[in-house]
C-alpha positions, 0 to 999 in steps of 0.5 A: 240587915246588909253590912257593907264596908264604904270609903267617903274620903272627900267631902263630894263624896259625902254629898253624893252619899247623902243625896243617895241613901235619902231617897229610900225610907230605910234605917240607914247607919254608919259605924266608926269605932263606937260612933253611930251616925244617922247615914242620911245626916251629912253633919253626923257623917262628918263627925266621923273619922272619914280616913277610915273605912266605915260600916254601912248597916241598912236595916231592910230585906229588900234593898238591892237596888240601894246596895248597887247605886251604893257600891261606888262607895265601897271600900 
């Protein structure tokens, strides 16, 4: 598992985030505080709280190339 901290202040960057993370078969997941959101789901992202950075886990061993189209979103 990779543990990554993201910012998705506006909501552009959401989409851009969805339209990323849904391209790879990985389990991908977001934590706010208790909450725990399906990373390729844009409804479930915005139930979370966005002011805040948010925790990225994605649950594979080989994930470079998703971790560097995804480090623009790194807070």
């Amino acid at each position: 598992m990779k543990s990554i901290k993201i910012s998705l202040e506006m909501a552009q960057r959401v989409k851009e985030f969805v339209n990323v993370t849904q391209d790879y078969p990985y389990e991908i997941l977001l934590k706010s505080g208790k909450y725990v959101v399906d990373a390729k789901s844009i409804l479930g992202i915005f139930s979370l709280d966005l002011s805040q950075p948010i925790v990225e886990e994605v649950y594979a061993d080989e994930c470079e190339d998703l971790l560097e189209k995804l480090k623009k979103f790194e807070a």
